[in-house]
Structures are given as structure tokens and as C-alpha cells.
C-alpha positions as CSV (number, residue, x, y, z in Angstrom):
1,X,9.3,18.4,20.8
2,X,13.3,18.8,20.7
3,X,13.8,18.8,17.2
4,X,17.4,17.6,18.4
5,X,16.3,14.1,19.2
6,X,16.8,11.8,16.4
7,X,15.1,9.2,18.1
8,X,11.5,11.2,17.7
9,X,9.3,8.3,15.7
10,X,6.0,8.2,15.0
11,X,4.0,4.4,14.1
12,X,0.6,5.0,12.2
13,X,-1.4,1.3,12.1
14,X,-3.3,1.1,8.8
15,X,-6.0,-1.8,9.2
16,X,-9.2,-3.1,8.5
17,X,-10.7,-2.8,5.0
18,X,-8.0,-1.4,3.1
19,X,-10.9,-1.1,0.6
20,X,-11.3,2.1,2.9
21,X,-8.5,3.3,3.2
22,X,-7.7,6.9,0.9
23,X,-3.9,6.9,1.1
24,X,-3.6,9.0,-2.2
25,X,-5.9,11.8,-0.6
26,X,-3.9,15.4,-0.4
27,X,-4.0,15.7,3.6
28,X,-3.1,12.3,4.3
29,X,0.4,12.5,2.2
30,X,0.9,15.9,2.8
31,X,0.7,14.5,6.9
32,X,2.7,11.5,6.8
33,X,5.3,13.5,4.1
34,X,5.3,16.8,6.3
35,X,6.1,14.6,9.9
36,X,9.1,13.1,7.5
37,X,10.7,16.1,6.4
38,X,9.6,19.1,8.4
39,X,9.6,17.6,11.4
40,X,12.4,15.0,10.9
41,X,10.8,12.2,11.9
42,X,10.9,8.6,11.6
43,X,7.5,8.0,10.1
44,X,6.5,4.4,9.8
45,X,3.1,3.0,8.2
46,X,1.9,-0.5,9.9
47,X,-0.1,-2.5,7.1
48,X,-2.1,-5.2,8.8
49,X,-2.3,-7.1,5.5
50,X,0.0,-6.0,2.6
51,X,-1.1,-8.2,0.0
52,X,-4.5,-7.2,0.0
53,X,-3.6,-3.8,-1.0
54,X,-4.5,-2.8,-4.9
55,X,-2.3,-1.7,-7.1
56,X,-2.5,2.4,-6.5
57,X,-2.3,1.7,-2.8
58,X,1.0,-0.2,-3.3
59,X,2.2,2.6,-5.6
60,X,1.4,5.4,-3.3
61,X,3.2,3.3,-0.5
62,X,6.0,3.2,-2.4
63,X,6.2,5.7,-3.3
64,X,6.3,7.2,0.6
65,X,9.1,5.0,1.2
66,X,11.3,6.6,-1.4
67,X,10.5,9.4,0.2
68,X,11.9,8.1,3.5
69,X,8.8,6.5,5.2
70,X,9.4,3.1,6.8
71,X,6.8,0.7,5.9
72,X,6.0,-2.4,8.5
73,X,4.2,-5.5,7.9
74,X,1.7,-5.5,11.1
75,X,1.0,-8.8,13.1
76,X,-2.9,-8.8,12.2
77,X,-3.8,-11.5,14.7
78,X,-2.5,-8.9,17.4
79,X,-4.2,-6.0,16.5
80,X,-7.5,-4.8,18.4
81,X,-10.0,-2.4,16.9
82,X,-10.0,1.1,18.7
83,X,-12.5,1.5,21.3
């Protein structure tokens, strides 16, 4: 990757039971966060359904974007489940 280009993004969809989803866990924040800042960049997180999310999950978002992560609502009646 040329570090030079400042048009380097990368889109991570988050969907289906966000029940599931561990967005506080150590690897996964330490991923997204090291993409941001070591690598420079532009992370953005794709929630399929936003307001579904509990209260620690928005937090954690949150607090991602203050650290310079984009966050996307998803169109969820677009999205198709890896194969």
C-alpha cells in the first residue's frame, strides 16, 4: 500500500444480530483503531440497523468516531449474507 494515498479507505459492514456482535473486544478495537492511525486510513463501520444497538455498543461506536472512524447507516434491505 502507498502510504501516500490519502484516498486508501477501508468499509467494514456490521450486520445481522448485533446481539452478536463483540465490538468492545481488545482485537477488534485495536484493528479498526490501528487501520485509523497507523495506517492512515479512512476506516468506516456500516451498521445495518443502528437503532437496535444497546447502549455499550453505541458507546463503543462513539467512541471510535471520536477517534476518527466514520460510521454509515447501511441500507439493510440491500445487504446479502456472505456465501
Amino acid at each position: 500500500m502507498d502510504r501516500r494515498d490519502q484516498t486508501a479507505s477501508i468499509l467494514l459492514c456490521l450486520h445481522g444480530d448485533c446481539a452478536d456482535w463483540d465490538l468492545d473486544h481488545p482485537r477488534f478495537r485495536e484493528q479498526v483503531l490501528a487501520w485509523a492511525i497507523a495506517e492512515r486510513l479512512k476506516v468506516r463501520l456500516g451498521i445495518a440497523d443502528p437503532a437496535l444497538l444497546s447502549a455499550e455498543q453505541k458507546e463503543t461506536l462513539a467512541l471510535l468516531a471520536r477517534l476518527g472512524v466514520e460510521l454509515l447507516e447501511l441500507d439493510a434491505a440491500n445487504l446479502q449474507a456472505p456465501t
